[in-house]
VMD Tcl script that draws the C-alpha trace (Angstrom):
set ca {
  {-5.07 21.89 12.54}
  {-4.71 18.80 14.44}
  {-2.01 15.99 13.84}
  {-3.32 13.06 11.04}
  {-3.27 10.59 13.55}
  {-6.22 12.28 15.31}
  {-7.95 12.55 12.15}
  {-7.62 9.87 10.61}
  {-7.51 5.82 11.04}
  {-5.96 4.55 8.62}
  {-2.89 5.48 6.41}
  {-2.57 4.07 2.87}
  {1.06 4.24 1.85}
  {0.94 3.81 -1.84}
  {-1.95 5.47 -3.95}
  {-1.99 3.38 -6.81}
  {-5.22 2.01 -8.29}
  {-4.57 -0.74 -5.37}
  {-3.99 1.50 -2.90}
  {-6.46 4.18 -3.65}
  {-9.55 1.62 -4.28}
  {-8.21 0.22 -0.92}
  {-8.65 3.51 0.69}
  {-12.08 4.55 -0.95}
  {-13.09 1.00 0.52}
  {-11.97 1.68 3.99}
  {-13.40 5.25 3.73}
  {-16.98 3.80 3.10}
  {-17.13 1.49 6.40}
  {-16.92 5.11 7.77}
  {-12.98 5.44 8.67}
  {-10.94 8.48 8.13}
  {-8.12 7.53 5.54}
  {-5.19 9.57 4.72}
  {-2.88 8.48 1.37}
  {0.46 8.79 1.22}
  {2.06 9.07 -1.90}
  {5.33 10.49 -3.47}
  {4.21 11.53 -7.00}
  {2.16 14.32 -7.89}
  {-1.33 14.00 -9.96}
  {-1.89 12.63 -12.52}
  {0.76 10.57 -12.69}
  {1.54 7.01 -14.56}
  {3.76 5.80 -12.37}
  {3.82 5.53 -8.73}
  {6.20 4.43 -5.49}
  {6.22 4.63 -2.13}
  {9.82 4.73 -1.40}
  {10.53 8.41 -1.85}
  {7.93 10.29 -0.80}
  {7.59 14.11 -2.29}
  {5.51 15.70 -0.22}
  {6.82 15.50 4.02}
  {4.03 17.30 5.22}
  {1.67 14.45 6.31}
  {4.61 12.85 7.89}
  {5.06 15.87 9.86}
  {1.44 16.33 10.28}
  {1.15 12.63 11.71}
  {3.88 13.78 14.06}
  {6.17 11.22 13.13}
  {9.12 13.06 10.77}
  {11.36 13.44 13.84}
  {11.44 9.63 14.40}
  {11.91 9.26 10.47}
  {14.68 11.11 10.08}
  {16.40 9.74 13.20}
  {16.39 6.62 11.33}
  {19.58 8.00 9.27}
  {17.52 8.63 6.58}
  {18.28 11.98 5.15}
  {15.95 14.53 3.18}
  {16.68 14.15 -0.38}
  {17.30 17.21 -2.77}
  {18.76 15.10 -5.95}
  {17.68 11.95 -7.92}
  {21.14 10.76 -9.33}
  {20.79 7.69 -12.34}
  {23.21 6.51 -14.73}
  {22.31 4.02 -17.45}
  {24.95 3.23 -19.54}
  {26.60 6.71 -20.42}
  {23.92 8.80 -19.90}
  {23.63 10.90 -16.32}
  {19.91 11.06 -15.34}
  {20.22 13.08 -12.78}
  {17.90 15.79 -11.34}
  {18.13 18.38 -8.91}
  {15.10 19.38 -6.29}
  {16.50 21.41 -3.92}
  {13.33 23.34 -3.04}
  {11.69 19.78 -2.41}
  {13.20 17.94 0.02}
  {12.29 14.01 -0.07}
  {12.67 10.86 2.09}
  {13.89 7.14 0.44}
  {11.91 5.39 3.32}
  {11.18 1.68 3.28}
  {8.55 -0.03 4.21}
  {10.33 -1.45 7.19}
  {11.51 1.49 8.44}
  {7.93 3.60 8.01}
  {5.75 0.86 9.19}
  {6.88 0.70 12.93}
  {6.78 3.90 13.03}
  {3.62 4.49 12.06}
  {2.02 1.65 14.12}
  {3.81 3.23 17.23}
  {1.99 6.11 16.86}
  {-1.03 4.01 16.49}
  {-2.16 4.55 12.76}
  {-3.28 1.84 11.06}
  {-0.83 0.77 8.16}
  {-2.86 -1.11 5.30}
  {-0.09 -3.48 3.89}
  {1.26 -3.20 0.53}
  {0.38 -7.11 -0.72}
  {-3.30 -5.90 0.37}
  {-2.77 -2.52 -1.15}
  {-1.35 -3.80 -4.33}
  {-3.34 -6.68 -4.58}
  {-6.07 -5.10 -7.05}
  {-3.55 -4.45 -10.40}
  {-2.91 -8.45 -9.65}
  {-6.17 -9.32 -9.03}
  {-7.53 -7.28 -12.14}
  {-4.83 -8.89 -13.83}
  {-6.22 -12.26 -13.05}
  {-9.73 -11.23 -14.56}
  {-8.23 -10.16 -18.23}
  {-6.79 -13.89 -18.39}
  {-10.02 -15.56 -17.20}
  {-12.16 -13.51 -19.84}
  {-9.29 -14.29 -22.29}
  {-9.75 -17.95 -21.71}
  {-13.41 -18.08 -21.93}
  {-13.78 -15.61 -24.67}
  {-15.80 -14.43 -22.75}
  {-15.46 -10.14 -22.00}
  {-17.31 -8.53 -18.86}
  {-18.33 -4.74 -18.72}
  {-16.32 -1.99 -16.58}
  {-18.63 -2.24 -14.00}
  {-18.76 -5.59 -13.59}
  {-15.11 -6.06 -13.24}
  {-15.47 -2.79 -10.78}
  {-17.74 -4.64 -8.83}
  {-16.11 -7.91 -8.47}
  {-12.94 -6.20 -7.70}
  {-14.53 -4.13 -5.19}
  {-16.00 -7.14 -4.01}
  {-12.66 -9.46 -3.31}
  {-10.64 -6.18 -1.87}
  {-13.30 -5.81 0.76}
  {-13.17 -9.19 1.59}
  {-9.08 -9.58 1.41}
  {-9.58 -6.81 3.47}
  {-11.67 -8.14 6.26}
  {-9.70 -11.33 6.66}
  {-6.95 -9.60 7.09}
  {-8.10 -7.72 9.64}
  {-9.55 -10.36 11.47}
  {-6.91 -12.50 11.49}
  {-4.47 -9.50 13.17}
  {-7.07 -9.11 15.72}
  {-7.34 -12.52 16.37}
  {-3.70 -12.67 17.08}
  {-3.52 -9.28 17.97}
  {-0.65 -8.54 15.31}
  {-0.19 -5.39 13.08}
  {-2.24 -6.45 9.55}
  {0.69 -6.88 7.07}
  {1.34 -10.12 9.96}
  {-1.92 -11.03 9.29}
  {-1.71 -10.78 5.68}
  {1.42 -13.01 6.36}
  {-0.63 -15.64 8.59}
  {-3.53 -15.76 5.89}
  {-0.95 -16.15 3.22}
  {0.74 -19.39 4.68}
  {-2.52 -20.63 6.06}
  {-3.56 -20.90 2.73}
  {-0.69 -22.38 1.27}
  {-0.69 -24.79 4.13}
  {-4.08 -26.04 3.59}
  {-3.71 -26.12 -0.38}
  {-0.79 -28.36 0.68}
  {-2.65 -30.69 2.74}
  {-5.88 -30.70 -0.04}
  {-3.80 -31.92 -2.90}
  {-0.74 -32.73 -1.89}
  {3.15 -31.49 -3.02}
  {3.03 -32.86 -6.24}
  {-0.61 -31.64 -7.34}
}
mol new
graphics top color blue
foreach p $ca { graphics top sphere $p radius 0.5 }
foreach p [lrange $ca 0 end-1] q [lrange $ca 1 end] { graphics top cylinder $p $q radius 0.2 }
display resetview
């Protein structure tokens, strides 16, 4: 099998509804997406700081250069809350605590597109955002029309995104960054500090 990196374009770290509706997005303009994420399915809750399943990473050719970070494969989850030891044991499943700043580079180096995680979890908020506009109109839309504007705003968060790190030629969570204080910049200037 070939590495990821040839078969895909884009690597979503983080499959959460975000993440995945990001990646079923980017897989309809026709680009191969791959999904990284540390919990098995189903599952309620999801991170992407330890990751499970090291396979893709060594599949996209890049668990040499992870692990050369100093970040060691995990066999045990140890948590204490107050008295009690929540502590569990994997060794037949090794994992990796890697951050975002650490896996990003990385991955870019190797010349996979990373999909940033304010764009990837930018759908819970934006959803979010829709329950307390219906709640103050009293006014409640259907599944699919929520589905569709949803769809709607992550393809176009998406796409300025992307142009703006090709316009500066900058990976895209910079230009997520560069959209994010353009706007605030602008709002700024509109109304003013005290508006």
């Amino acid at each position: 099998m070939p590495p990821l990196n040839e078969l895909y374009d884009v690597v979503v770290v983080g499959g959460r509804v975000a993440g995945a509706t990001l990646a079923a997005n980017v897989a309809k303009r026709g680009m191969g997406v791959c999904v990284l994420e540390r919990a098995d399915f189903p599952s309620d809750t999801l991170s992407t700081h330890v990751f499970q399943h090291l396979e893709g990473f060594e599949r996209l050719g890049v668990m040499e250069k992870l692990l050369a970070t100093g970040a060691p494969p995990l066999t045990e989850f140890r948590l204490r809350v107050d008295d009690v030891d929540l502590a569990q044991d994997h060794p037949d499943l090794a994992m990796l605590n890697i951050r975002r700043p650490v896996l990003d580079p990385i991955l870019l180096d190797k010349g996979i597109m990373v999909i940033p995680d304010i764009l990837a979890n930018a759908g819970g908020v934006t959803v979010s955002y829709f329950e307390w506009a219906q709640d103050r109109a009293g006014y409640f839309w259907t599944l699919e029309r929520v589905n569709a504007r949803l769809d709607r705003m992550m393809r176009q968060s998406f796409e300025n995104v992307y142009e703006a790190a090709n316009t500066y030629n900058v990976p895209l969570r910079i230009g997520a960054y560069i959209l994010a204080i353009d706007k605030v910049a602008t709002t700024l200037k509109m109304r003013g500090i005290y508006a």
